[in-house]
LUMPA-828585 format. One line per field, with one value per atom (N, C-alpha, C, O): residue number from 0; x, y, z; atom name; residue in three letters. Coordinates in steps of 0.001 Angstrom, whole numbers, plus 524288, in hexadecimal, padded with zeros to 5 digits. Layout:
<nodes>
resi = (NUM	...)
px = (X	...)
py = (Y	...)
pz = (Z	...)
name = (CA	...)
resn = (ALA	...)
</nodes>
This chain:
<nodes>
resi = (0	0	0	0	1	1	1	1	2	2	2	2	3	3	3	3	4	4	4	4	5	5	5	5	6	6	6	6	7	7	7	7	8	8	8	8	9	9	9	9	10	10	10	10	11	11	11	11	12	12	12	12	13	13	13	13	14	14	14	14	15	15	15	15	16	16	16	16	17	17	17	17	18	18	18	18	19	19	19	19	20	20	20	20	21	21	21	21	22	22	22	22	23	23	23	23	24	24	24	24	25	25	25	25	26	26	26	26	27	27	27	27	28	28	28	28	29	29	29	29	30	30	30	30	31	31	31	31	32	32	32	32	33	33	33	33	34	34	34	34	35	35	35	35	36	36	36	36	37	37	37	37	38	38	38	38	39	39	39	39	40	40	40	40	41	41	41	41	42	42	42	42	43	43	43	43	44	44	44	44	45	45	45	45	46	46	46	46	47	47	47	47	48	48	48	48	49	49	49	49	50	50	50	50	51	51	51	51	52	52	52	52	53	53	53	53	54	54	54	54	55	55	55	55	56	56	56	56	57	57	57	57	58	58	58	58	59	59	59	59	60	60	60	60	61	61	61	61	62	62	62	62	63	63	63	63	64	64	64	64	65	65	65	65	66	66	66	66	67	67	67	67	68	68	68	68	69	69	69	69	70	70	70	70	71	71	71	71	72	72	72	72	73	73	73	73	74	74	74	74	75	75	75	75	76	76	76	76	77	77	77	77	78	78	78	78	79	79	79	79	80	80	80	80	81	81	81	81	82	82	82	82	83	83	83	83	84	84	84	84	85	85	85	85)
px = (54209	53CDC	53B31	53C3C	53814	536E2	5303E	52CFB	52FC7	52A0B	526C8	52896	523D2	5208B	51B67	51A2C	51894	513C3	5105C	50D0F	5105B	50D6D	50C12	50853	51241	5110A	50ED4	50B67	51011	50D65	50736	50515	5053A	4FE5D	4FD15	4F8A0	4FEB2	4FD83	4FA6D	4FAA3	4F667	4F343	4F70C	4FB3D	4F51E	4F8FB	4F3D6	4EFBE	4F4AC	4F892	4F782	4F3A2	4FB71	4FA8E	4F79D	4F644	4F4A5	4EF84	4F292	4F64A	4EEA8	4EC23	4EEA8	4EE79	4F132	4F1EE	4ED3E	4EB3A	4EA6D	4E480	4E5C9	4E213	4E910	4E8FC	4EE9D	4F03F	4F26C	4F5AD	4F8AB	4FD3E	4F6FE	4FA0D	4F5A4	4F121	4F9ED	4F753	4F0A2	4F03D	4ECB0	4E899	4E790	4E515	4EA6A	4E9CA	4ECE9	4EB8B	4F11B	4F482	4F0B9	4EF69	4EF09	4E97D	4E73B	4E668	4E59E	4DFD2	4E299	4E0D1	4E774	4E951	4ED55	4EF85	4ED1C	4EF59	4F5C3	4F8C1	4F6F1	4FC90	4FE08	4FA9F	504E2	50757	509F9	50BFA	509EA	50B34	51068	510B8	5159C	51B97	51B95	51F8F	519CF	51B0C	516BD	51429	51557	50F10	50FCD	512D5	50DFB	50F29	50807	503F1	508B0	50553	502D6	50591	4FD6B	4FC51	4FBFC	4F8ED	4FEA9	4FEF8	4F955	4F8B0	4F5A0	4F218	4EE9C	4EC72	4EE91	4E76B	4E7B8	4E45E	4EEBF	4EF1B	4EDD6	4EC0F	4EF2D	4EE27	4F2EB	4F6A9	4F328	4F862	4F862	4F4CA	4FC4D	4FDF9	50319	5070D	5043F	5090A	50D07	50B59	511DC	515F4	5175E	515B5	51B30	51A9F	51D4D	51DDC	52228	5233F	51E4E	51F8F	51A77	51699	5147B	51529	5115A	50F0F	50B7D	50AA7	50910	50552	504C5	502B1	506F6	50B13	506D9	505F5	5033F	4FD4C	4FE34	4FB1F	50256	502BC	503C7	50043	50615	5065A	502F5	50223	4FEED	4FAF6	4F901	4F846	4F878	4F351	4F561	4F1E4	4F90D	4FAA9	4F95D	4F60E	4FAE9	4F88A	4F266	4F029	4F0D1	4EA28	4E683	4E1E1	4EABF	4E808	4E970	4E703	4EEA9	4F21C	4F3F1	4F5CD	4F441	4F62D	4FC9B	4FE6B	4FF18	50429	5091E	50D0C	5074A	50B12	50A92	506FF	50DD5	50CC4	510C7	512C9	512D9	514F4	5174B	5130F	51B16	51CA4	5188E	51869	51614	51398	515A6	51345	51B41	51C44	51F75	52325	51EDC	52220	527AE	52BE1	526F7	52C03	52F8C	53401	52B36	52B40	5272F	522D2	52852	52689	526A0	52414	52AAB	52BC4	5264D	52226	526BA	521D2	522F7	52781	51F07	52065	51C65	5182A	51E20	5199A	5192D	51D10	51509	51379	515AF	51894	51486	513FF	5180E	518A7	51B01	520AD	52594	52973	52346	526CA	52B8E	52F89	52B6D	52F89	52D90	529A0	53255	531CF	53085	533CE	52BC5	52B66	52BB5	52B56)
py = (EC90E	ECA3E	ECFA4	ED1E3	ED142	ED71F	ED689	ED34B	EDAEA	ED9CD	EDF8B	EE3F4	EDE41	EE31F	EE35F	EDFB9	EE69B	EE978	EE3F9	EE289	EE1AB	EDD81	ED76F	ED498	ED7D4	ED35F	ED458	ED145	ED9E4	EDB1D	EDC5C	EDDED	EDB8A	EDBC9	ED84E	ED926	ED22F	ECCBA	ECB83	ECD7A	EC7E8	EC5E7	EC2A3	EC0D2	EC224	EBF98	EBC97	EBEFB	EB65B	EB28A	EB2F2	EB50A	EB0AD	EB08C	EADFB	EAB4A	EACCD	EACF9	EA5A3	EA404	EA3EB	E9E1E	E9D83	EA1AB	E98A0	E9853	E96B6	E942D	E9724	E96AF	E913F	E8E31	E8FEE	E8AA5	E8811	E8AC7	E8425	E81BE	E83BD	E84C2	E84AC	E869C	E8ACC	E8C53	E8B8E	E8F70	E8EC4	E8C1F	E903C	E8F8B	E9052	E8DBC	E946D	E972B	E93C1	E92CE	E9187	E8C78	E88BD	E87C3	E86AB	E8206	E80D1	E7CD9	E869B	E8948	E877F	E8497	E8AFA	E8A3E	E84E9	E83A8	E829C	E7DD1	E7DE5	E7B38	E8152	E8387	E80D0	E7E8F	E80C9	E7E7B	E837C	E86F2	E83B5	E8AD7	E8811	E8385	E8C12	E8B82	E8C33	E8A56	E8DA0	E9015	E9264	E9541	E91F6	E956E	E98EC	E97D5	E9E5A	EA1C7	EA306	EA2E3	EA417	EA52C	EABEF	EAF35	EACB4	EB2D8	EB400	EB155	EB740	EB8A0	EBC8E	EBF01	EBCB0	EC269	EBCCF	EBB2F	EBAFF	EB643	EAEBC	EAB49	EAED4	EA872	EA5B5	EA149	EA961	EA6D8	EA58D	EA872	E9EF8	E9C3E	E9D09	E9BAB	E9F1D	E9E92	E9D7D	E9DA3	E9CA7	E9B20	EA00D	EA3E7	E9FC1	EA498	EA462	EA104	EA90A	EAA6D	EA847	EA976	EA281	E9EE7	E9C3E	E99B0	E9C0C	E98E3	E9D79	EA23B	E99F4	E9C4E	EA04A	EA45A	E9D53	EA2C0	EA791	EABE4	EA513	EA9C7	EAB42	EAFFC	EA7EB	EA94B	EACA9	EAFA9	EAB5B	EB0D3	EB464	EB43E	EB6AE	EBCED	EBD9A	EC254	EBA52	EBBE0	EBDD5	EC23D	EB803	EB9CE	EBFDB	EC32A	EC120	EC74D	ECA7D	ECD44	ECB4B	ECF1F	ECF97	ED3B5	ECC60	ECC2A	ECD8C	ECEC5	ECCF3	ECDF3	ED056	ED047	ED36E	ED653	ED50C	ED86B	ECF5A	ECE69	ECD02	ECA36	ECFE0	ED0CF	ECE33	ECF4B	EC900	EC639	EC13F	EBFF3	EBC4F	EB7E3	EB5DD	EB92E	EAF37	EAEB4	EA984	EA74C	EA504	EA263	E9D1E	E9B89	E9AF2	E94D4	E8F89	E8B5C	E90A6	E8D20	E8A22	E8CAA	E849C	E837A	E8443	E83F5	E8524	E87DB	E8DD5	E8EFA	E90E5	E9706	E99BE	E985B	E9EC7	EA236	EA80E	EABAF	EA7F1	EAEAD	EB167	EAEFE	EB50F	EB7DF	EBB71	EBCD7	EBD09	EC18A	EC57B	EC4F0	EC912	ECEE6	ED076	ED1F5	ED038	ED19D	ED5F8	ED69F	EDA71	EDF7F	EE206	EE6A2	EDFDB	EE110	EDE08	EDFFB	ED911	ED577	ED42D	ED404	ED2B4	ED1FF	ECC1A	ECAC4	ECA49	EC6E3	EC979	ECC80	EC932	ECA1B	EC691	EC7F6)
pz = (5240F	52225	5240F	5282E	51F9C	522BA	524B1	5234A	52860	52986	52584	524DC	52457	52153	523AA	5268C	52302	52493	521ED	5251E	51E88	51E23	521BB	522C2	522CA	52687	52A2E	52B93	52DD1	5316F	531FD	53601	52E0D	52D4B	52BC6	52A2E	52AAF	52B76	52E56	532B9	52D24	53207	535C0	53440	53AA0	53DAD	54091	54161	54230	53F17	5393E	5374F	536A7	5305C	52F4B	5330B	52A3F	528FE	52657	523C3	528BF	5292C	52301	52097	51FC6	519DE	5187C	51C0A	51480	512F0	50F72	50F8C	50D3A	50A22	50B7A	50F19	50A59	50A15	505C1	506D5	50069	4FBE0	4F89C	4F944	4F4C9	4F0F3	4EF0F	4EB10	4F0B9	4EF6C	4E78D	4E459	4E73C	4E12A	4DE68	4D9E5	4E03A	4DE17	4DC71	4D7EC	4E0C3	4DFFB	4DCAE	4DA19	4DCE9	4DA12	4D276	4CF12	4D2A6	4CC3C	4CAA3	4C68B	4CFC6	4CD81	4CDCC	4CB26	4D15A	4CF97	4D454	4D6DC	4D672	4DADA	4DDC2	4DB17	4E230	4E36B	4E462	4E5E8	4E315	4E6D8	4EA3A	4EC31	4EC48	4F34D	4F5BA	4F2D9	4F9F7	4FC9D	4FF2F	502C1	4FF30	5025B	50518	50290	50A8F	50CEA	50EC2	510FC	50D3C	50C9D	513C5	51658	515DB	51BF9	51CE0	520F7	51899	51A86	51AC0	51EB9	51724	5163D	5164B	51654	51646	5170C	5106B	50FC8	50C0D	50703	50683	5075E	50467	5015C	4FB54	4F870	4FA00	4F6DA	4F2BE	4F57B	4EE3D	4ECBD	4EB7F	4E928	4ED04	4EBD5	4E5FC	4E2FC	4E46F	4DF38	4DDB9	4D919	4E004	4DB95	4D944	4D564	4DA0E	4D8D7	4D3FF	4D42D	4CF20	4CB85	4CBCA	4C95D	4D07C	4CF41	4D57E	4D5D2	4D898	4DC7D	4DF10	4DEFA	4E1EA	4E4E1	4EADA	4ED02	4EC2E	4F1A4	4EDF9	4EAB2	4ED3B	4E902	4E6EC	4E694	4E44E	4E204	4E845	4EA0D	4EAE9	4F0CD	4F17A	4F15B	4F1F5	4F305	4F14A	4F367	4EDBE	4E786	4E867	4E978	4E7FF	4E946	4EDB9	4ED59	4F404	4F6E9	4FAC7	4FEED	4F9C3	4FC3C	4FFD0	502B0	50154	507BF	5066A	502F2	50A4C	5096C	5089C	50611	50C9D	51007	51053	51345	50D7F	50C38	50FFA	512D2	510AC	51226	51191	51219	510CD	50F3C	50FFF	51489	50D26	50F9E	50EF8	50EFC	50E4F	50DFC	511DC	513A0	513E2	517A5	51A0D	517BA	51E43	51F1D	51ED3	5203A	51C4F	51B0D	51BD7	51A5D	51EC2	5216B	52009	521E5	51BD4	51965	517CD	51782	51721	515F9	51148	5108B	50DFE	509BD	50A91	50CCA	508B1	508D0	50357	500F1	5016A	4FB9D	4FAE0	4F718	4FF0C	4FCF8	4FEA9	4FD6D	5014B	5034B	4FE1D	4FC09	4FD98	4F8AD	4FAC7	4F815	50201	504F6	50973	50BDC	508AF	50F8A	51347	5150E	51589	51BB8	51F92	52429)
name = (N	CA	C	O	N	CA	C	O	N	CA	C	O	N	CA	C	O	N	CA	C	O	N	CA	C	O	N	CA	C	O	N	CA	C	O	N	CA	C	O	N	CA	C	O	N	CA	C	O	N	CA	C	O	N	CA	C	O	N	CA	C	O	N	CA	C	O	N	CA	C	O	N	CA	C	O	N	CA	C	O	N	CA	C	O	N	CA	C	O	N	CA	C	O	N	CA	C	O	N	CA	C	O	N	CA	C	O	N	CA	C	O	N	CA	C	O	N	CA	C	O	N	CA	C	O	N	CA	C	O	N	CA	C	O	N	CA	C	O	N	CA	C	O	N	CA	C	O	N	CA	C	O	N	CA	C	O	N	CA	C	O	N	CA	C	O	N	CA	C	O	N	CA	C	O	N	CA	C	O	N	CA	C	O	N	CA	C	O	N	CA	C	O	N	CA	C	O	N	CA	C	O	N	CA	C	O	N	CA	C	O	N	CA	C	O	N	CA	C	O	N	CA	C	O	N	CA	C	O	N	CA	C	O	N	CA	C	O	N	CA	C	O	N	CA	C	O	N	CA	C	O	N	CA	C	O	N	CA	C	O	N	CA	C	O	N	CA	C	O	N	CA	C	O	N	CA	C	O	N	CA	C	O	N	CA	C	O	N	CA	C	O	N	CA	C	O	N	CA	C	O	N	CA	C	O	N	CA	C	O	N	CA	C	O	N	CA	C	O	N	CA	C	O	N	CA	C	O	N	CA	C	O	N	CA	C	O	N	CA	C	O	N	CA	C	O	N	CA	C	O	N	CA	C	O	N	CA	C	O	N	CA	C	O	N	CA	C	O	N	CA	C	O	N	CA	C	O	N	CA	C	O	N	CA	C	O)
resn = (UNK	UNK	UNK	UNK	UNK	UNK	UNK	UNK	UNK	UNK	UNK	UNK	UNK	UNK	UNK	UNK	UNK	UNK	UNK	UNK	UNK	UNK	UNK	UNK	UNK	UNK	UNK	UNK	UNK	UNK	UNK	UNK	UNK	UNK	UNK	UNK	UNK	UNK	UNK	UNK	UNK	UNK	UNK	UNK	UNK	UNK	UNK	UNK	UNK	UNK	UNK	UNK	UNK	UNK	UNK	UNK	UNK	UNK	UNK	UNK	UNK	UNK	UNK	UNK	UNK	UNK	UNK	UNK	UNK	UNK	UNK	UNK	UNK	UNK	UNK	UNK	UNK	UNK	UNK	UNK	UNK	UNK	UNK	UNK	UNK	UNK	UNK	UNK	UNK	UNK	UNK	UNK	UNK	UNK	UNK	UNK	UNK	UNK	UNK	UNK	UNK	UNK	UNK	UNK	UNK	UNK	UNK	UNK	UNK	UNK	UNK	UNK	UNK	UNK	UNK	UNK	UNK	UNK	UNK	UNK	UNK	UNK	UNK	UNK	UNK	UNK	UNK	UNK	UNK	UNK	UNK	UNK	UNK	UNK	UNK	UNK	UNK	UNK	UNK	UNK	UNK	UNK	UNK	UNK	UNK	UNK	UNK	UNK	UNK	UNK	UNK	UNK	UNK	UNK	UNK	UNK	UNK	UNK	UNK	UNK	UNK	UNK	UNK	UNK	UNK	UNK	UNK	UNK	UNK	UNK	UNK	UNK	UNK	UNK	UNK	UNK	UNK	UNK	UNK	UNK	UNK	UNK	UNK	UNK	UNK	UNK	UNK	UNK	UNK	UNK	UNK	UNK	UNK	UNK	UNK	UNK	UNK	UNK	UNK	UNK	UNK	UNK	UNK	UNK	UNK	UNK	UNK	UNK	UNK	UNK	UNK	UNK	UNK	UNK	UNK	UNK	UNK	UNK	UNK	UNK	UNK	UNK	UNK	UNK	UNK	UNK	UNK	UNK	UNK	UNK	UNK	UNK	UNK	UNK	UNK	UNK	UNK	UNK	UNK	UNK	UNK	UNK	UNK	UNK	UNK	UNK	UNK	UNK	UNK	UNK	UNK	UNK	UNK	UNK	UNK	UNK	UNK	UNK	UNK	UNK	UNK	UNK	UNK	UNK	UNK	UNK	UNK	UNK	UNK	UNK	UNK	UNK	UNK	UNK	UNK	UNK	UNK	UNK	UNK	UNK	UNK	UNK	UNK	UNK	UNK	UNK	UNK	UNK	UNK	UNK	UNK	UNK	UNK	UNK	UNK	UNK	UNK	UNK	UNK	UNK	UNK	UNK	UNK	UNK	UNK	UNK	UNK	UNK	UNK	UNK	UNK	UNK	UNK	UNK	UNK	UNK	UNK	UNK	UNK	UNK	UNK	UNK	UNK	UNK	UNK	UNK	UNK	UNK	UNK	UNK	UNK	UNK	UNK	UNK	UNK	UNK	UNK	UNK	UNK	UNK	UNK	UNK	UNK	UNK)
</nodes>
């Protein structure tokens, strides 16, 4: 894994998960594939096997960089703006 200038401006500890699953999933009735967790604000959301791909959106929208796996048992991290494992 590489480290980038993003991870290193993370809040530390990481930010509390704000729901259990995809809130925007919920909201449209949809089932998320997989949850990835936002490292700047603690928003869940679903990864882009899922239809409507709510961490990338959360990104796109609110520039926070650095998500990170929520799902049991995984810990990898991604960087939007890098488009790499950190």
């Amino acid at each position: 894994m590489n480290e980038c200038v993003h991870v290193s401006a993370l809040p530390r500890p990481e930010p509390e998960p704000l729901s259990e699953t995809c809130p925007e999933c919920l909201a449209a009735g949809s089932h998320p594939v997989q949850l990835r967790l936002c490292l700047t604000c603690g928003h869940v959301g679903c990864c882009d096997s899922s239809p409507f791909q709510h961490a990338t959106a959360h990104s796109k929208e609110t520039g926070h960089p650095v998500m990170r796996s929520f799902e049991p048992g995984e810990s990898w991290r991604w960087c939007f703006v890098d488009g790499s494992i950190v």
